[in-house]
DOFIRO-625260 format. One record per residue (C-alpha): residue in one letter; chain; x, y, z. Coordinates in steps of 0.1 Angstrom, whole numbers, plus 2048, in hexadecimal, padded with zeros to 3 digits. Layout:
<recs>
<a A <X Y Z>>
...
</recs>
This chain:
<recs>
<x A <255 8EE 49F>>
<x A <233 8E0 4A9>>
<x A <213 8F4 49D>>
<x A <1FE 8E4 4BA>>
<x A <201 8EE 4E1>>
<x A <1F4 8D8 4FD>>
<x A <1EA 8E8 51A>>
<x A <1EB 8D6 538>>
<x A <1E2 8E4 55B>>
<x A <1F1 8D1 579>>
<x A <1EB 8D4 59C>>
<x A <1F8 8B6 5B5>>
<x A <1FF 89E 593>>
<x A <21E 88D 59C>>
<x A <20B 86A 595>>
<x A <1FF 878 576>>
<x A <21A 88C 569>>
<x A <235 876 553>>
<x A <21C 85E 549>>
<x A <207 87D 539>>
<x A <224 88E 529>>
<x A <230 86C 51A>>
<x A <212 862 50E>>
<x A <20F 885 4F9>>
<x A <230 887 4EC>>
<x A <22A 863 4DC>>
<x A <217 873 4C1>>
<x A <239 888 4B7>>
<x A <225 8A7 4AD>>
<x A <217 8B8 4CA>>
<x A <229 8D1 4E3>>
<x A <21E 8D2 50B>>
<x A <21A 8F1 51F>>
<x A <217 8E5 546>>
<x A <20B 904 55B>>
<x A <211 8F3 580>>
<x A <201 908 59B>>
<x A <21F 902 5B5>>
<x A <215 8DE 5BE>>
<x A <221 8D4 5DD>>
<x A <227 8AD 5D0>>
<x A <23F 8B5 5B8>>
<x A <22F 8BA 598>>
<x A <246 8D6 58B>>
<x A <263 8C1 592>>
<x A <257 8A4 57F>>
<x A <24C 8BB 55E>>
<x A <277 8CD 564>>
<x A <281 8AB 562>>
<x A <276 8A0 544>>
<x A <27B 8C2 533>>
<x A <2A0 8B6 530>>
<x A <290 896 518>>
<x A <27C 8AC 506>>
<x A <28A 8D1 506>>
<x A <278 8E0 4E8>>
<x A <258 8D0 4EB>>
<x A <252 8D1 511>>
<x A <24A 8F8 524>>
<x A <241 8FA 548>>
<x A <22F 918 556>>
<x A <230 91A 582>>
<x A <216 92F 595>>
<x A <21B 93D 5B6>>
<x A <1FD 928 5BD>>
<x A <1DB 916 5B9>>
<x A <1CA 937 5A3>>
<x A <1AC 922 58D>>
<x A <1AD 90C 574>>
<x A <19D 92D 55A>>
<x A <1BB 940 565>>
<x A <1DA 925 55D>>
<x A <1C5 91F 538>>
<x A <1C3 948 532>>
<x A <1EB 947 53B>>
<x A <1F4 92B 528>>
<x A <1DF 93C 507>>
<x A <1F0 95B 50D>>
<x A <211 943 50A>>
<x A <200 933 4EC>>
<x A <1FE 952 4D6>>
<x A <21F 961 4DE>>
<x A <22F 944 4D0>>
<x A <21B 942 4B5>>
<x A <20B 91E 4B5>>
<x A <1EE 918 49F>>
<x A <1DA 901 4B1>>
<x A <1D7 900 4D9>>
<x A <1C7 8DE 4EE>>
<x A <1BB 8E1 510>>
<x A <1BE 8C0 523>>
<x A <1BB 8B3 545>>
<x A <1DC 8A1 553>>
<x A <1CC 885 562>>
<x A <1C3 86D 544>>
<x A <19E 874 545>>
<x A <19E 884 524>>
<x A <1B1 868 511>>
<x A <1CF 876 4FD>>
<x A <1C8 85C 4E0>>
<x A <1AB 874 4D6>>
<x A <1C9 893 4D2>>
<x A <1CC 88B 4AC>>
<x A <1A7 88B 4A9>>
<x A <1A4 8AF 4B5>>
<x A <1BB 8BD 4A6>>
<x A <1B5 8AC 488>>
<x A <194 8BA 487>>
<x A <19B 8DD 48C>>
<x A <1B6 8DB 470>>
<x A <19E 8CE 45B>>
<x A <185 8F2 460>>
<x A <174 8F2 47F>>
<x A <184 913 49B>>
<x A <17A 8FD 4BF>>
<x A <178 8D8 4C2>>
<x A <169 8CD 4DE>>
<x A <16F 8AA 4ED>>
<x A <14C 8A1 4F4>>
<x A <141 887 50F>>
<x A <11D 88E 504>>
<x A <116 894 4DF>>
<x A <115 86C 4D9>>
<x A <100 86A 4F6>>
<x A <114 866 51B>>
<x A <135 858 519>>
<x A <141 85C 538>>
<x A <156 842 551>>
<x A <158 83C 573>>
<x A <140 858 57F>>
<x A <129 854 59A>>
<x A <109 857 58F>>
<x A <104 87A 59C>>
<x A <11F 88A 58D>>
<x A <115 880 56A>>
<x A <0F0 88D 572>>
<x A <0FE 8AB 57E>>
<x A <115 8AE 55E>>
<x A <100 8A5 544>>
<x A <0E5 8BB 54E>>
<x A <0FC 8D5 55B>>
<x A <104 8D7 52F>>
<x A <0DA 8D2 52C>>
<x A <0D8 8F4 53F>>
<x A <0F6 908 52F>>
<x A <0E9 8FF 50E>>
<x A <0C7 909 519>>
<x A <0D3 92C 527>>
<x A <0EC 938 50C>>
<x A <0DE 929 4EE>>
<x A <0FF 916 4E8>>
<x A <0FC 8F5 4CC>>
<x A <113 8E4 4E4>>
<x A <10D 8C3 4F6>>
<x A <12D 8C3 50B>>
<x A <130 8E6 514>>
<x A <148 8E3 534>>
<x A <15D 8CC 523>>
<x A <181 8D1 52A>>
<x A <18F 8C1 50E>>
<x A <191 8DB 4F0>>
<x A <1A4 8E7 4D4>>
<x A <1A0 907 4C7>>
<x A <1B5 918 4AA>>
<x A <1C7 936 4B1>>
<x A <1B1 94D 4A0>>
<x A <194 94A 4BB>>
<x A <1AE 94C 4DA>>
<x A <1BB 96F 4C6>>
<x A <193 97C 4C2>>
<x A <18B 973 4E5>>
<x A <196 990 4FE>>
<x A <1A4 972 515>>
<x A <1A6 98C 52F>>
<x A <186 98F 533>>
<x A <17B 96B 53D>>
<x A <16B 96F 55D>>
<x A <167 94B 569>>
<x A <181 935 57A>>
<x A <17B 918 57F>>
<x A <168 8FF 563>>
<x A <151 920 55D>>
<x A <16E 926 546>>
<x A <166 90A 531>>
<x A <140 91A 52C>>
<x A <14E 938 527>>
<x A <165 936 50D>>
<x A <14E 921 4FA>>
<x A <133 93B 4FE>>
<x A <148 957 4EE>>
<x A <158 93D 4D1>>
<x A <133 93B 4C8>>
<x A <123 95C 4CE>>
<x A <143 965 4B7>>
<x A <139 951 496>>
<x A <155 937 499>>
<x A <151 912 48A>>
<x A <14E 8FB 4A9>>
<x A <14C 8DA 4AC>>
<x A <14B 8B8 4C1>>
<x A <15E 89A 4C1>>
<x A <14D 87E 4D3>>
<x A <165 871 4F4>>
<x A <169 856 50C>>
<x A <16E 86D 52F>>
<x A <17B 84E 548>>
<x A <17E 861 571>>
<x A <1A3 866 57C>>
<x A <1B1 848 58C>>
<x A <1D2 855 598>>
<x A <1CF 876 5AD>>
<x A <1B6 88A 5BB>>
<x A <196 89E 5AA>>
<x A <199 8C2 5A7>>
<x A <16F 8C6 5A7>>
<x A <15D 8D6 5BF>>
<x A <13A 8E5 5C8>>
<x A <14A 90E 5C3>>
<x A <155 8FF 5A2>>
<x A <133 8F3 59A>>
<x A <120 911 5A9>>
<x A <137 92C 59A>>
<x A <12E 91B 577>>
<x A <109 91E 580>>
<x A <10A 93C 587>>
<x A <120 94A 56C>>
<x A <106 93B 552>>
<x A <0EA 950 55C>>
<x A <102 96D 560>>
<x A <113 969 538>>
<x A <0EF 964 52B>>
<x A <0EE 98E 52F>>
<x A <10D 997 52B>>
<x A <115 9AC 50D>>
<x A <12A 99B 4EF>>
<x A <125 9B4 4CF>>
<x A <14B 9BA 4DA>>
<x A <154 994 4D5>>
<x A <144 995 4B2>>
<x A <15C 98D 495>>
<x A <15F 9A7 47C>>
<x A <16F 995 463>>
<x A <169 971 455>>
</recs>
C-alpha cells in the first residue's frame, strides 16, 4: 500500500492518458486517482483498461460532466482522506508538469514541509513554449496575488502541489469557492493564513503538445476576481489550534 496519491484530472486526454499513467507508475511508489469528467474521446476507457495492469494502484473517478477543475481536486481529496493516504499530488495529465520532479515533491514534504509547490517562478521564469503573453500574464498574475494576500509565494497558481494530509483534514474543502485555477490561489491562501510550512520547488513547465488547453479568459477573470474577494474574507475559522 502506497502512502502517496496522484491526482490527475482528465478531460478529452486520450493522447495523453497511458503515456501519463506509465510514466508515474515507473517510480513503483505512487498511487493514481483519475477523476475523468465524462470525456467524449475516450479517456475513461483508456484509464478501465489499464486498471486491469495495475488494479491496486490505479482508481478512476467519472463525472456526469465537465464541473471545474477546483471541484474534481475537492472530490478526489475527499477520496484521499477516506483511504487514508498520507501525502496527496495534484498534477496536470498532459506532461507539462514533468513527472520526473514527483520524487522531489514528495520527497520534500516527507522531509517537514505541509505544501510543496512546483514553482515555475521562484528560480526566476522557467517556463516552455508559452507565447510571450501568457507568461506576462502568469508571472504577474502571481506578482498581484502575492501583492493582495500577503502570500511568500512566487508561484501561486501553480498546479503542481503536494500537500500532506494534515492540511487537506484542517481545510473545510467544502468551502472552496473557486473553480477553476482560483482553486490553486485559494488553497494556498488558507495553507498559509493557517500556519503550515510551505514551500517551493523550482520546475521546468514545458506547454502541452498533445491535446487541447483547458485555459480560458472566465478562468483567468474568476481568479482575478476571487483575489480581491479572499483578501476580506474572514479566516480566524481556518486557524490551527494545535501545532
Amino acid at each position: 500500500m502506497s502512502d502517496t496519491l496522484v491526482i490527475i484530472p482528465m478531460y478529452n486526454e486520450c493522447e495523453n492518458a497511458e503515456r501519463i499513467l506509465r510514466k508515474v507508475f515507473s517510480f513503483g511508489r505512487f498511487h493514481v486517482l483519475v477523476i475523468d469528467d465524462h470525456s467524449p474521446d475516450g479517456t475513461a476507457a483508456i484509464v478501465k483498461r489499464l486498471q486491469k495492469e495495475f488494479p491496486e494502484q490505479l482508481h478512476l473517478i467519472e463525472r456526469a460532466g465537465k464541473l471545474g477543475l477546483g471541484t474534481a481536486y475537492i472530490t478526489g481529496f475527499h477520496w484521499a482522506l477516506a483511504h487514508e493516504y498520507e501525502y496527496v499530488i495534484e498534477m496536470d495529465a498532459d506532461f507539462s508538469h514533468n513527472p520526473d520532479d514527483l520524487p522531489r515533491l514528495y520527497e520534500a514534504c516527507a522531509n517537514g514541509a505541509d505544501v510543496v509547490i512546483g514553482s515555475r517562478y521562484s528560480n526566476g521564469v522557467s517556463v516552455v513554449n508559452w507565447p510571450l503573453g501568457r507568461v506576462l500574464m502568469s508571472y504577474f498574475a502571481s506578482k498581484y496575488v502575492r501583492l493582495i494576500t500577503g502570500m511568500h509565494v512566487h508561484d501561486t497558481t501553480a498546479g503542481f502541489v503536494c500537500y500532506r494530509r494534515r492540511v487537506l483534514q484542517h481545510i473545510p474543502l467544502d468551502r472552496i469557492r473557486m473553480k477553476g485555477y482560483g482553486f490553486q490561489i485559494e488553497m494556498k491562501y488558507f495553507a498559509y493564513k493557517s500556519g503550515f510550512t510551505i514551500k517551493e520547488a523550482p520546475i521546468i513547465f514545458i506547454d502541452r503538445k498533445e491535446g487541447a488547453s483547458k485555459m480560458s479568459g472566465g478562468i483567468f477573470n474568476e481568479a482575478c476576481m476571487g483575489v480581491l474577494k479572499l483578501r476580506f474574507r474572514r479566516v480566524k475559522k481556518w486557524k490551527r489550534l494545535c501545532p
